[in-house]
N, CA, C and O atoms as a Tinker XYZ file with bonds, in Angstrom:
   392  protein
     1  N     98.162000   73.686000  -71.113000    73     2
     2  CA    96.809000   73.241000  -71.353000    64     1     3
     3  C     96.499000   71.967000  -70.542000    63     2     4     5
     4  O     95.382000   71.571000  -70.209000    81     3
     5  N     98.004000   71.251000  -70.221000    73     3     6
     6  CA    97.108000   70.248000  -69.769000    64     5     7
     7  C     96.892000   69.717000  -68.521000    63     6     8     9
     8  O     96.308000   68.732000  -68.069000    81     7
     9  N     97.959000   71.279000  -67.790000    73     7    10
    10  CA    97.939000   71.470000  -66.358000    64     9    11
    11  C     96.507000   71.769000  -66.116000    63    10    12    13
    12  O     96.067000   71.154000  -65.145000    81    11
    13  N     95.660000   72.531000  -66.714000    73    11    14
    14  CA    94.682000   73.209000  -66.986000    64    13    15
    15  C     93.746000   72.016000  -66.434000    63    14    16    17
    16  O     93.431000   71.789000  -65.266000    81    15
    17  N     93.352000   71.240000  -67.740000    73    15    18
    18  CA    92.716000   70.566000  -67.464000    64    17    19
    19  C     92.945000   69.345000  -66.436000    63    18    20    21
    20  O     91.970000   68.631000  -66.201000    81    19
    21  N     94.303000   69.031000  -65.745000    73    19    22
    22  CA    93.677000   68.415000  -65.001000    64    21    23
    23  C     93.385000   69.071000  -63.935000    63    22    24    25
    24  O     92.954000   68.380000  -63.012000    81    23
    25  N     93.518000   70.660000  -63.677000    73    23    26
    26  CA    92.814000   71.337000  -62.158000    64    25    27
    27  C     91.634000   71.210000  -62.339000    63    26    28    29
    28  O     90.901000   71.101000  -61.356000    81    27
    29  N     90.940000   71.179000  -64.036000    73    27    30
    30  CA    89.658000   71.267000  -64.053000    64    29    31
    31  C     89.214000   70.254000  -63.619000    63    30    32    33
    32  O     88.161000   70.360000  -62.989000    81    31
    33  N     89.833000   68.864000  -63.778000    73    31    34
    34  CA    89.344000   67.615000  -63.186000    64    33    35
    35  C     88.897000   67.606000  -61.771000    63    34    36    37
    36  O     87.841000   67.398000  -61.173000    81    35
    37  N     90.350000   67.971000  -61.418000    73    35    38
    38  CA    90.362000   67.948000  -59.726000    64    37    39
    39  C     89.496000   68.643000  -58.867000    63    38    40    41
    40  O     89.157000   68.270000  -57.744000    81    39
    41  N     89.025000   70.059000  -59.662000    73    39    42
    42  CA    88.105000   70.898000  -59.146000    64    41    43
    43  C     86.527000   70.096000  -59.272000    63    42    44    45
    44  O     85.827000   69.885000  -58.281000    81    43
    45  N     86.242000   69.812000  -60.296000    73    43    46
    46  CA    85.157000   69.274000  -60.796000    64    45    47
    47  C     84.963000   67.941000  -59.705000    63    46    48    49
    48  O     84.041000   67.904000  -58.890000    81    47
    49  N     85.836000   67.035000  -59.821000    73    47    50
    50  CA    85.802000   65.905000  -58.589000    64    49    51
    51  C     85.911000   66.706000  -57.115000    63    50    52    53
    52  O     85.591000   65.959000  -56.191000    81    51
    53  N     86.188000   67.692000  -56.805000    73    51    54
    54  CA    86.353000   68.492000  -55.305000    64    53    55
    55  C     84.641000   68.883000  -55.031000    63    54    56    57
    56  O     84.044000   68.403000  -54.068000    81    55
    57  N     83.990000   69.794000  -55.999000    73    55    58
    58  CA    82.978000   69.792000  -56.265000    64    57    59
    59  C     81.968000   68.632000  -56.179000    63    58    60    61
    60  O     81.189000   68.480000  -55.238000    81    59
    61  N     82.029000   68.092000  -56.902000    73    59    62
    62  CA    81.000000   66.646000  -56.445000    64    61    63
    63  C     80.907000   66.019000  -55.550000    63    62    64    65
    64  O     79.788000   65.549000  -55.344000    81    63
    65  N     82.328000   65.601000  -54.298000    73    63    66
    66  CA    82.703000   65.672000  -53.114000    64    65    67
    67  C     81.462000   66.651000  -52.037000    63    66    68    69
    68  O     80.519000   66.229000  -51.367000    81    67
    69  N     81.946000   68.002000  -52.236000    73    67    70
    70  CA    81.346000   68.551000  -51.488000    64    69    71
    71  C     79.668000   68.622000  -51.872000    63    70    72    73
    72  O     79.086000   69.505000  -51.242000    81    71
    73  N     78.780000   67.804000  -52.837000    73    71    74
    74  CA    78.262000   68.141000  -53.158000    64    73    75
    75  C     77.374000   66.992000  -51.893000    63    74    76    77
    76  O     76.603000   67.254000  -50.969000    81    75
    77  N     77.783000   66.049000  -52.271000    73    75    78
    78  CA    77.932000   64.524000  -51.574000    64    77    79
    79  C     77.322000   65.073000  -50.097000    63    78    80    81
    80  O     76.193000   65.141000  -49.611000    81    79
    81  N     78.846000   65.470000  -49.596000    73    79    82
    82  CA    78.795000   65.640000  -48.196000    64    81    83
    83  C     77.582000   66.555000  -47.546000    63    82    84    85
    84  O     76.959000   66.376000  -46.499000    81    83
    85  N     77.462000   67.642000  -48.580000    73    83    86
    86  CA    76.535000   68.362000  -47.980000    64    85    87
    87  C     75.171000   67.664000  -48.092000    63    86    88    89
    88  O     74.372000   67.727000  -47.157000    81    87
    89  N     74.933000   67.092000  -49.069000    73    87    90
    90  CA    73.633000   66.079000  -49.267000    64    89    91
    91  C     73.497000   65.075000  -47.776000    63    90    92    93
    92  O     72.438000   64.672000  -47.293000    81    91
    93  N     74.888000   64.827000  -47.244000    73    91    94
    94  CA    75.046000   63.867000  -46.249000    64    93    95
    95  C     74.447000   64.223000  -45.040000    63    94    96    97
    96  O     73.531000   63.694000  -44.411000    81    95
    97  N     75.449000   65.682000  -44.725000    73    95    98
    98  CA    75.045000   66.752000  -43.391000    64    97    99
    99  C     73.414000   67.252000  -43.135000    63    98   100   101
   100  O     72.884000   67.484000  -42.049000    81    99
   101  N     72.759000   67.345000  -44.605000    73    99   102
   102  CA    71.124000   67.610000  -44.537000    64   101   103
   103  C     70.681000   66.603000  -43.969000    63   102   104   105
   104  O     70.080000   66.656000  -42.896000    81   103
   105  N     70.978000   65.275000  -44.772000    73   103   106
   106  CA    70.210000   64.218000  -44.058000    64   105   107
   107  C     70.472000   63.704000  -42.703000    63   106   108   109
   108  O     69.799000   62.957000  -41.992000    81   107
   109  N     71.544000   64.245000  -42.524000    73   107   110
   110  CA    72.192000   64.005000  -40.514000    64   109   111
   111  C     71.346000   64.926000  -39.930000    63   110   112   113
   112  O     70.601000   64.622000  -38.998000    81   111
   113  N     71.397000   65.846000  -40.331000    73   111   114
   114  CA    70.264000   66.884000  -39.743000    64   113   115
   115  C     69.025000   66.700000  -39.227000    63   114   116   117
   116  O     68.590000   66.518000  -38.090000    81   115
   117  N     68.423000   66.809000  -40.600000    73   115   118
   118  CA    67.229000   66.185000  -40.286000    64   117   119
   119  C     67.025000   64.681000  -39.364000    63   118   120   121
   120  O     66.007000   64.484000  -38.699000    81   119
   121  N     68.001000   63.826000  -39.438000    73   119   122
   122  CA    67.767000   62.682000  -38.393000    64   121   123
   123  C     67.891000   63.012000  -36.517000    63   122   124   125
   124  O     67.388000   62.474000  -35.531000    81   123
   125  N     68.919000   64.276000  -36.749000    73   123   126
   126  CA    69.243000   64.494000  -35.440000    64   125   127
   127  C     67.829000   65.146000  -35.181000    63   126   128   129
   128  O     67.240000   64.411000  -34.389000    81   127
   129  N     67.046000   66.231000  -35.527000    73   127   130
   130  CA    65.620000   67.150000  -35.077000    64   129   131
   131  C     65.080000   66.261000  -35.057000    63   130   132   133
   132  O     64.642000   66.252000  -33.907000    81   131
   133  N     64.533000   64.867000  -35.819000    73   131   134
   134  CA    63.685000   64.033000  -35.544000    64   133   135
   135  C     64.175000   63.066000  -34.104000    63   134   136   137
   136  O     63.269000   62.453000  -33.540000    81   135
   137  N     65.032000   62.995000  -33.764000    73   135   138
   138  CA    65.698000   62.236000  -32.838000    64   137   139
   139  C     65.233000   62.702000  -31.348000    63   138   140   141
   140  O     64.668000   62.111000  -30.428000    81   139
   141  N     65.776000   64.171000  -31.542000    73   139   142
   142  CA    65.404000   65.339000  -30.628000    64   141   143
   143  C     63.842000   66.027000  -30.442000    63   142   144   145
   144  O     63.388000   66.732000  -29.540000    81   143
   145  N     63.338000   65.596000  -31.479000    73   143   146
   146  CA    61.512000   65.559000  -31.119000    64   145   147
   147  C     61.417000   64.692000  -30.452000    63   146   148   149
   148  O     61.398000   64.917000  -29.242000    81   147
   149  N     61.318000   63.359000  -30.919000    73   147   150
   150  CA    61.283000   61.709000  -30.256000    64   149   151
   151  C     61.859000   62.194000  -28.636000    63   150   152   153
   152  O     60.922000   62.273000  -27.841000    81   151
   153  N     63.124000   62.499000  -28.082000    73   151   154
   154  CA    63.583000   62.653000  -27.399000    64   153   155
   155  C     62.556000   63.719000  -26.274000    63   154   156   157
   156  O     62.166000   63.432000  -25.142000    81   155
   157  N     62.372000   64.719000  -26.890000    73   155   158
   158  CA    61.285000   65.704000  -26.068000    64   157   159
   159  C     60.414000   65.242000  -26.049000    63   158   160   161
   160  O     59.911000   65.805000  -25.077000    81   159
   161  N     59.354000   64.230000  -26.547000    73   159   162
   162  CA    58.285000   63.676000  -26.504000    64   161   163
   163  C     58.127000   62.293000  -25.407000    63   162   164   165
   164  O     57.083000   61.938000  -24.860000    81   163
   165  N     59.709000   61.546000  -25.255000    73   163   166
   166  CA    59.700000   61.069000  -24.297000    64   165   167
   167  C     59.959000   61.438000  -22.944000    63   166   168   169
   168  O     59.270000   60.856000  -22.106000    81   167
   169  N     60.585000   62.064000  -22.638000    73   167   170
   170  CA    61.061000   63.265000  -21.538000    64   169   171
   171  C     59.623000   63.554000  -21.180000    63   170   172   173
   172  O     59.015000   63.089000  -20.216000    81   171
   173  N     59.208000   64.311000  -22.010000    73   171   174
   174  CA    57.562000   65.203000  -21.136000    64   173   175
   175  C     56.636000   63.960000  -21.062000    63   174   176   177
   176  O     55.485000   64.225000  -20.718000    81   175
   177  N     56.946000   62.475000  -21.352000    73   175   178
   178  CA    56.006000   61.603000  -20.991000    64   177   179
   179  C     56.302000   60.789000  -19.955000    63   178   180   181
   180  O     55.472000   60.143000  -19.314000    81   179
   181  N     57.874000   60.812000  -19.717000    73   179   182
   182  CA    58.112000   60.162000  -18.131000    64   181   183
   183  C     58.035000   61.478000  -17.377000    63   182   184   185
   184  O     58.004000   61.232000  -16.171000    81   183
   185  N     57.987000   62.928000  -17.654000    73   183   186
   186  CA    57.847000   63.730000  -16.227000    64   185   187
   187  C     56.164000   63.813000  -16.489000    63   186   188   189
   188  O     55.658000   64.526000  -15.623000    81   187
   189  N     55.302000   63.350000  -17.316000    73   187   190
   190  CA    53.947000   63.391000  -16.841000    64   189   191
   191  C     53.681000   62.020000  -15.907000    63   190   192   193
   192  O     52.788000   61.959000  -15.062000    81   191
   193  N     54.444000   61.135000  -16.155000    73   191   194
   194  CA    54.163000   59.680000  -15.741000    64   193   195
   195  C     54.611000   60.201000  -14.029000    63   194   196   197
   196  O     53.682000   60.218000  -13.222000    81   195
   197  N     55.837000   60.556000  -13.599000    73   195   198
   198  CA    56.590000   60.756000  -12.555000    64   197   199
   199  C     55.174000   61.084000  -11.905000    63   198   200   201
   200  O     54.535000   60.400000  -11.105000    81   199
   201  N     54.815000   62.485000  -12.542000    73   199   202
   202  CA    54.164000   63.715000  -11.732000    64   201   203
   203  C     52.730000   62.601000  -11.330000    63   202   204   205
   204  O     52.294000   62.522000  -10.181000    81   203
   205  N     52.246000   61.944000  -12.308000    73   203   206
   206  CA    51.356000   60.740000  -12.014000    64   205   207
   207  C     51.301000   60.172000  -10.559000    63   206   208   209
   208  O     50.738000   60.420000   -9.493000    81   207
   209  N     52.045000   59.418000  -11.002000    73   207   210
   210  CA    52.333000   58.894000   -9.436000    64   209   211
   211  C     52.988000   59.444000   -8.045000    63   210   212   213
   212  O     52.915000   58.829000   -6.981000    81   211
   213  N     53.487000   60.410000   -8.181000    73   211   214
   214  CA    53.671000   61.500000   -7.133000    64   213   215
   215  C     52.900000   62.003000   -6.334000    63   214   216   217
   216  O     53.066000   62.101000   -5.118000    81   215
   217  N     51.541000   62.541000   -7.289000    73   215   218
   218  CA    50.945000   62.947000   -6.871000    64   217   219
   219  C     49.299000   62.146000   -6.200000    63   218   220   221
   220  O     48.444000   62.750000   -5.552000    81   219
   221  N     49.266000   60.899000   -6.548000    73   219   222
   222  CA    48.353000   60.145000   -6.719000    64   221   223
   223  C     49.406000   59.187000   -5.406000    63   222   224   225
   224  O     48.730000   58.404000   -4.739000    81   223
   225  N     50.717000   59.231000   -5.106000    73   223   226
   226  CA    50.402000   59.024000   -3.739000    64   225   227
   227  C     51.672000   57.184000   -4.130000    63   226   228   229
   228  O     52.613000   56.658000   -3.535000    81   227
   229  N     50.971000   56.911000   -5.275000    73   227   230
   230  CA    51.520000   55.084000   -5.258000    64   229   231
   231  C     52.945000   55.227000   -6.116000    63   230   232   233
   232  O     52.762000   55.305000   -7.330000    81   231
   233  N     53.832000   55.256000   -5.836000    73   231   234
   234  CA    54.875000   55.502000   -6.302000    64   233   235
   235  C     55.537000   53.868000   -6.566000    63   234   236   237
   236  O     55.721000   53.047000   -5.668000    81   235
   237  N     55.840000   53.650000   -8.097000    73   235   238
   238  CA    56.192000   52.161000   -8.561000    64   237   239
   239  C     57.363000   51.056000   -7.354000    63   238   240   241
   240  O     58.489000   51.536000   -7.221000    81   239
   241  N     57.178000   50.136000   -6.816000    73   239   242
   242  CA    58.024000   49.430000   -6.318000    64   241   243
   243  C     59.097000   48.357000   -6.939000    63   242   244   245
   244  O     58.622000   47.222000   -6.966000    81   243
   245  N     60.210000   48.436000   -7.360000    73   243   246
   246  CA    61.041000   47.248000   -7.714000    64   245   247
   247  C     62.179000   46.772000   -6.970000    63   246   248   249
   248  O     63.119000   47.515000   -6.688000    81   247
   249  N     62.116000   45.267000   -6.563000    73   247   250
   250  CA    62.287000   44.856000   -5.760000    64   249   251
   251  C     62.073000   45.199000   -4.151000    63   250   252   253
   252  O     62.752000   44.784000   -3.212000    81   251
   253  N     61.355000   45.750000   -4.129000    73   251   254
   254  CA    60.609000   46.054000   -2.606000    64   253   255
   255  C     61.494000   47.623000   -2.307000    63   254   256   257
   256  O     61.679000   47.999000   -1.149000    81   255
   257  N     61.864000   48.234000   -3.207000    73   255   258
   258  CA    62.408000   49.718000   -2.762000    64   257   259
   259  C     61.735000   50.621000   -3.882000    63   258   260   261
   260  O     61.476000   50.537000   -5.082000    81   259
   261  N     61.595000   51.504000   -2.874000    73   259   262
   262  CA    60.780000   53.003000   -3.822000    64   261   263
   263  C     62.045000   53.218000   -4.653000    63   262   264   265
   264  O     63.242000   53.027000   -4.440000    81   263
   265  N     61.021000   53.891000   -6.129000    73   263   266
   266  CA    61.616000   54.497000   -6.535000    64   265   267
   267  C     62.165000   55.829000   -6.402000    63   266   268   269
   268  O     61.219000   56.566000   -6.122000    81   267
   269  N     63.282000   56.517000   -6.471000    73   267   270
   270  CA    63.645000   57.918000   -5.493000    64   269   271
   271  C     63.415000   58.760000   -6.677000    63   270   272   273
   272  O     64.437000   58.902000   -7.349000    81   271
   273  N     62.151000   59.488000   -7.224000    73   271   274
   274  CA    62.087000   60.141000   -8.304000    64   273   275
   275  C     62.851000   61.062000   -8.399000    63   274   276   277
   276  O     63.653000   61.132000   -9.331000    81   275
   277  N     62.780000   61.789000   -7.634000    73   275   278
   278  CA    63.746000   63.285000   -7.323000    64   277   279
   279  C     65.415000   62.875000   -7.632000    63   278   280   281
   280  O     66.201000   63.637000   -8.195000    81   279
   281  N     65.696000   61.733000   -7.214000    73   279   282
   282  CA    66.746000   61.168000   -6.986000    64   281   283
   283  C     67.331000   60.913000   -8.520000    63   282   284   285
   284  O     68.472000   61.073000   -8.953000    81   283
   285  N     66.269000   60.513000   -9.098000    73   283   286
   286  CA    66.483000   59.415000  -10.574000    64   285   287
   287  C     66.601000   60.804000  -11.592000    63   286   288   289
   288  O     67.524000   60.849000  -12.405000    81   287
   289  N     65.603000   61.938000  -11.493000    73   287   290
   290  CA    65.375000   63.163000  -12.170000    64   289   291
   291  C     66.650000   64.289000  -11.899000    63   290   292   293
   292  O     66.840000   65.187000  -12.720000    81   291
   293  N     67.667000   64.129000  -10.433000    73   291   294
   294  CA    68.866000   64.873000  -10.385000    64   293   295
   295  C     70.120000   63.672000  -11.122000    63   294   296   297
   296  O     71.206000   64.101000  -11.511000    81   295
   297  N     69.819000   62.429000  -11.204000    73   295   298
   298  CA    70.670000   61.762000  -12.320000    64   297   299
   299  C     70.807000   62.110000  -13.406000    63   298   300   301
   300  O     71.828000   62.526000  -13.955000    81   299
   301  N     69.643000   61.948000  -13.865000    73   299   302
   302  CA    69.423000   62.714000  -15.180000    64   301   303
   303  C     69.904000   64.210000  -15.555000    63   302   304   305
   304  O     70.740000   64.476000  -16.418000    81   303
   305  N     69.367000   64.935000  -14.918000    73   303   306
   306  CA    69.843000   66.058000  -15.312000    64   305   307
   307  C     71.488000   66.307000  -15.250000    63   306   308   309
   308  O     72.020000   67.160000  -15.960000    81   307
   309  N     72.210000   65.499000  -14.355000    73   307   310
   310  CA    73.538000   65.122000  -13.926000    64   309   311
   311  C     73.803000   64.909000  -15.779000    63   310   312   313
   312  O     74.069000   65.883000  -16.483000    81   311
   313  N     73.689000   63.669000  -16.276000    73   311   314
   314  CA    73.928000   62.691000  -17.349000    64   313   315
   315  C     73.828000   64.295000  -18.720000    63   314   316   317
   316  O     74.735000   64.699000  -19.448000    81   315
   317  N     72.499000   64.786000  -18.604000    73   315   318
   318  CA    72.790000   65.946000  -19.586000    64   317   319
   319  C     73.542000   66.615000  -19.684000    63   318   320   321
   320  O     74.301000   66.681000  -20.651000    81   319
   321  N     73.559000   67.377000  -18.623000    73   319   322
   322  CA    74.882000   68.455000  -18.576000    64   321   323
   323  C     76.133000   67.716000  -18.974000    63   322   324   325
   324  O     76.532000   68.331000  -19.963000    81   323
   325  N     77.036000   66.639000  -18.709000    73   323   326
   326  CA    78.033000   66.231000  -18.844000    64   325   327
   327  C     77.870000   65.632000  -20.328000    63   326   328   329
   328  O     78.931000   65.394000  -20.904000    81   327
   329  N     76.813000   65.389000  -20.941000    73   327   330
   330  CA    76.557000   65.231000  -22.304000    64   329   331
   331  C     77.334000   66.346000  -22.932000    63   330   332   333
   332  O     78.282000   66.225000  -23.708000    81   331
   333  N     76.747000   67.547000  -22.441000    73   331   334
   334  CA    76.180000   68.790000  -22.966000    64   333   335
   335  C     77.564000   69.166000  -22.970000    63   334   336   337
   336  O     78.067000   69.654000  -23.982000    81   335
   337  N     78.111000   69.006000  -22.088000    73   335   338
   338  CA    79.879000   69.746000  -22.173000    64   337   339
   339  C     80.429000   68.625000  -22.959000    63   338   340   341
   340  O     81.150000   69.144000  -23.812000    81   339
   341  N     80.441000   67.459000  -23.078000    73   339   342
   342  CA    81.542000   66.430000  -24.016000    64   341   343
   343  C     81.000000   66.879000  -25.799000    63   342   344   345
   344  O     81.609000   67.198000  -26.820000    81   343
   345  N     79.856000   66.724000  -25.508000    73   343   346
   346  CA    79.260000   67.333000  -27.138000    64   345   347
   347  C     79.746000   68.411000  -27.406000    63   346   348   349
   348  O     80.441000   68.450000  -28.421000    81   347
   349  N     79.541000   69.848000  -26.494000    73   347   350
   350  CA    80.520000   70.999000  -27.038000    64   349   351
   351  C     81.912000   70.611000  -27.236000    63   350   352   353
   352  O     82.133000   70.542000  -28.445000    81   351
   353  N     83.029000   70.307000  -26.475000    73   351   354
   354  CA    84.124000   69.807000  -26.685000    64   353   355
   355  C     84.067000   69.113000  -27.775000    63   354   356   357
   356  O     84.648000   69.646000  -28.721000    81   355
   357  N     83.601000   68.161000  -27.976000    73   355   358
   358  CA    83.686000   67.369000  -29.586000    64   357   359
   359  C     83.724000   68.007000  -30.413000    63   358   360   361
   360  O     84.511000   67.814000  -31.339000    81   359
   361  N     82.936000   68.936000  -30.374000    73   359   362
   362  CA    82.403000   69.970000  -31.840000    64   361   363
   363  C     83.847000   70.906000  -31.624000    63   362   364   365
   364  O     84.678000   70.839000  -32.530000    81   363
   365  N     84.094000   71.631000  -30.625000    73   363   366
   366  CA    84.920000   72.827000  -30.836000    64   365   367
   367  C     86.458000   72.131000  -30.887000    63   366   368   369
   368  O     87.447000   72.589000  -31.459000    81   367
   369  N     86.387000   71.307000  -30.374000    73   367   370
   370  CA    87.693000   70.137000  -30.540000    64   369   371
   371  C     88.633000   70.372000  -28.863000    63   370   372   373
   372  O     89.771000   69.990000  -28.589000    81   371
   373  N     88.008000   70.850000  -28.313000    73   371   374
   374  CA    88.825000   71.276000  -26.543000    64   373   375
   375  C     88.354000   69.836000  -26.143000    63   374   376   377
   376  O     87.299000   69.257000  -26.403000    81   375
   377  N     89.387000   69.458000  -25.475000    73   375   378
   378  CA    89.296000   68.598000  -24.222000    64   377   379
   379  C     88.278000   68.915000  -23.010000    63   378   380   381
   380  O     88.576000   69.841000  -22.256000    81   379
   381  N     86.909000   68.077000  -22.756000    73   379   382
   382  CA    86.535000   68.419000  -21.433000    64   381   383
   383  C     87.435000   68.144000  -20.236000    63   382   384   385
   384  O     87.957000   67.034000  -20.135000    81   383
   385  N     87.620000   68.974000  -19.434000    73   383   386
   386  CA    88.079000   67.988000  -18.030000    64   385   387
   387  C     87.172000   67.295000  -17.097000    63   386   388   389
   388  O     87.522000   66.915000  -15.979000    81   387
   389  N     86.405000   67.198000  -17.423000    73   387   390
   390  CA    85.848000   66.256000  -16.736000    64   389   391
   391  C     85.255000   65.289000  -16.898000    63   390   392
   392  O     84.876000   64.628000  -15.930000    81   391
């Protein structure tokens, strides 16, 4: 009986645990989609800004050198992808090589 009850303990505390965590993972959730809106909302407002001045000819100067949009926009996309593979690796637990 009194093995009994303490699995019932242990189960009951295992339970509330997972009850926790999953309460935790919703609210990670939801912070990450809001993150990732924010994120798409800035993205399509520097490639409207880019396309702005691209096309209008005056392209921003700092310190007396153009900015290389094309240049700054294949960085970027560089920086994602290598996101994009270390984030899968994290999650699936593989080593990126690169």
């Amino acid at each position: 009986m009194d093995k009994a009850e303490r699995e019932l303990a242990f189960l009951k505390s295992a339970s509330a645990d997972g009850d926790q965590h999953k309460s935790t993972n919703e609210t990670l959730l939801r912070k990450i989609q809001l993150l990732e809106e924010e994120l798409d909302a800035a993205e399509k407002n520097v490639k409207e800004t880019v396309q702005k001045y691209v096309s209008s000819g005056s392209i921003p100067r700092i310190s007396n050198r153009y900015i290389g949009c094309d240049k700054w926009m294949s960085r970027q996309n560089t920086l994602n992808v290598k996101f994009s593979v270390s984030s899968r690796s994290e999650i699936s637990g593989k080593v990126s090589s690169r």
